[in-house]
C-alpha positions as CSV (number, residue, x, y, z in Angstrom):
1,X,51.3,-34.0,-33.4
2,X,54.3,-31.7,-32.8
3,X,54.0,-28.2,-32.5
4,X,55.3,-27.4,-35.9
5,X,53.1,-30.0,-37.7
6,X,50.2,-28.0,-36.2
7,X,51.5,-24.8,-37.7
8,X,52.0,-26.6,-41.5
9,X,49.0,-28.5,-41.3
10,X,47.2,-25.4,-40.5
11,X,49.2,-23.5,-43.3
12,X,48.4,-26.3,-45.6
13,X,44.2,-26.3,-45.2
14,X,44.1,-22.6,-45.0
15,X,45.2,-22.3,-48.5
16,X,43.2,-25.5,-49.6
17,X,39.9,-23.1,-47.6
18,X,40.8,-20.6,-49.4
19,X,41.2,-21.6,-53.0
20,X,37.8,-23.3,-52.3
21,X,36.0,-20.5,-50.7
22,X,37.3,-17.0,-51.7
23,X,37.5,-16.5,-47.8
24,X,40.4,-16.5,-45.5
25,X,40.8,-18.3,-41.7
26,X,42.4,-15.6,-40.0
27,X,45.5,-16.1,-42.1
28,X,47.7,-18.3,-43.1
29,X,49.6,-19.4,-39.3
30,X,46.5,-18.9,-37.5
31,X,44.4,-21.4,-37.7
32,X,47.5,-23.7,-36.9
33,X,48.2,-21.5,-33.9
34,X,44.7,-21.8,-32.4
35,X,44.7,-25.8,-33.0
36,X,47.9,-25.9,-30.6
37,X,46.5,-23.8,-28.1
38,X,43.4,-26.0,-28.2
39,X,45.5,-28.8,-28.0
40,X,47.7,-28.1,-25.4
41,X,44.5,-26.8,-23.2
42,X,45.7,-23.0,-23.1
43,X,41.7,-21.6,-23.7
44,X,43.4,-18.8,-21.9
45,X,46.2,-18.0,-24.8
46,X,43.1,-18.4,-27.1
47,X,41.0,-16.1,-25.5
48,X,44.0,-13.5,-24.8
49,X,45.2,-13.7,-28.8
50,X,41.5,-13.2,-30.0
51,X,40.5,-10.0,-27.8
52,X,43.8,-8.6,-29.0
53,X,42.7,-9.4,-32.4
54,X,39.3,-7.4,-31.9
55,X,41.3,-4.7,-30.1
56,X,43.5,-4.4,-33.0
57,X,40.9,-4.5,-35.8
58,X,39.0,-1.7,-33.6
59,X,41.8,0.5,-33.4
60,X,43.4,0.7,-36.8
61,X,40.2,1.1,-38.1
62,X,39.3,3.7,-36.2
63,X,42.8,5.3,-37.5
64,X,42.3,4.7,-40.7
65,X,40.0,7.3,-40.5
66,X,42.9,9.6,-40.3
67,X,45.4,7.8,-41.9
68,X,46.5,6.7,-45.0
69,X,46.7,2.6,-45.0
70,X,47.2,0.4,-47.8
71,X,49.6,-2.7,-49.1
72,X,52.5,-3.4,-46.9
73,X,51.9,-0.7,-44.7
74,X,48.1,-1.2,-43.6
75,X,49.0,-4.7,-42.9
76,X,52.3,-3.8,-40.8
77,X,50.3,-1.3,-39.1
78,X,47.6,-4.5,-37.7
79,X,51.1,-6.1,-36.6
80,X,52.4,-3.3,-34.9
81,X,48.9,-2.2,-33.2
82,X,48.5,-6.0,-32.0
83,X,52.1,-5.8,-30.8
84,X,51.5,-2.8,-28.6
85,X,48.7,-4.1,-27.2
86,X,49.8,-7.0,-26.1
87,X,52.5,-5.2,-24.2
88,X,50.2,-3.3,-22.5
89,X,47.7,-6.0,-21.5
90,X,50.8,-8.1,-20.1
91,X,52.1,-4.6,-18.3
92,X,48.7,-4.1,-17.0
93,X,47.9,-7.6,-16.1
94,X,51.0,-9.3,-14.7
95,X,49.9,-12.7,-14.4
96,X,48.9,-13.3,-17.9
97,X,51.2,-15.7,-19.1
98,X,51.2,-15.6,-22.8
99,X,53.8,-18.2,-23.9
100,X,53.7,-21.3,-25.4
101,X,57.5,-22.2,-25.4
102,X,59.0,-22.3,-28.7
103,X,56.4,-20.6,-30.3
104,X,56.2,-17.8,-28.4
105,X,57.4,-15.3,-31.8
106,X,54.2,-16.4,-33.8
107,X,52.1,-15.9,-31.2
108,X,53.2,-12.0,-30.9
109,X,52.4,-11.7,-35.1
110,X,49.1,-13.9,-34.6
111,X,46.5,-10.9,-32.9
112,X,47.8,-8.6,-36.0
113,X,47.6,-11.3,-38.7
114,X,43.9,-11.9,-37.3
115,X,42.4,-8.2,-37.2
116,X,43.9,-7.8,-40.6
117,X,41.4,-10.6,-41.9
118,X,38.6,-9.4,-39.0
119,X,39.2,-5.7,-40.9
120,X,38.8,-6.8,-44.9
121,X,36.4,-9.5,-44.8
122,X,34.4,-9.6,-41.1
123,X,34.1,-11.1,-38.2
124,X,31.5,-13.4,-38.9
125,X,33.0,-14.4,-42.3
126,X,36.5,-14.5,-40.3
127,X,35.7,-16.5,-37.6
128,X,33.7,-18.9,-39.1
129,X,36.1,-19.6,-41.6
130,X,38.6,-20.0,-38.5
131,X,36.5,-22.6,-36.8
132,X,36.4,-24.9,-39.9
133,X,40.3,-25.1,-40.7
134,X,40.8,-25.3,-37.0
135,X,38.5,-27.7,-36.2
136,X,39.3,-29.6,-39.6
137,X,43.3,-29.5,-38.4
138,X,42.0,-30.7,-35.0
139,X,40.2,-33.8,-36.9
140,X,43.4,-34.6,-38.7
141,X,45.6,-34.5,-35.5
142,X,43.1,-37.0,-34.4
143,X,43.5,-39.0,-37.6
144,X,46.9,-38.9,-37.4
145,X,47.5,-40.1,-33.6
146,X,45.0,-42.5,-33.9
147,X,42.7,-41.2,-31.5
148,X,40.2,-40.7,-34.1
């Protein structure tokens, strides 16, 4: 499968797991993300976009204990925390190589989209919910090729 039919295959089941389960995957684009990364063997990308994700839910909630967040704002704050740090994790480690050619724009809004979800609902509720719609996207692409 293509890069983009990863990303609207993974929008597509997120929101079918959602209406079904009250809980989201990460987000809408993430679960798509992840599936590509899997699929294009980058375990490293993976690893890289979910500690920033922790990172990120850490650190704004820690904030929020001082700060106002809520709507727009709360959730623009996750995008801008996962942002920074993953400027400073590439400054600090140089040979981290974070991109995944054309989608290398989605993968700086994924960590933030992610600790948004890790922050309202859980981890274990997040990431479980993640594993599903990435692993059912993963069956599809499978279906789909052939190679099932």
């Amino acid at each position: 499968m293509s890069p983009e039919a990863y990303l609207v295959g993974g929008v597509i089941l997120s929101l079918i797991f959602f209406e079904v389960t009250d809980v989201s995957p990460g987000g809408l684009l993430v679960p798509g993300f992840i599936a590509l990364c899997l699929e294009l063997g980058r375990t490293d990308k993976l690893l890289l976009v979910v500690a920033i994700a922790i990172a990120t839910a850490l650190i704004v909630s820690f904030a929020g204990r001082f700060l106002i967040f809520f709507g727009r704002r709360r959730f623009a704050v996750f995008l801008l925390a996962g942002f920074a740090i993953r400027v400073i994790v590439e400054a600090a480690l140089p040979g981290v190589d974070s991109s995944l050619s054309a989608l290398e724009a989605i993968g700086w809004l994924v960590p933030g989209i992610l600790a948004s979800d890790l922050n309202r609902q859980g981890a274990l509720s997040t990431f479980s919910a993640l594993a599903a719609v990435t692993a059912l996207l993963k069956l599809v692409s499978m279906a789909a090729t052939g190679n099932l």
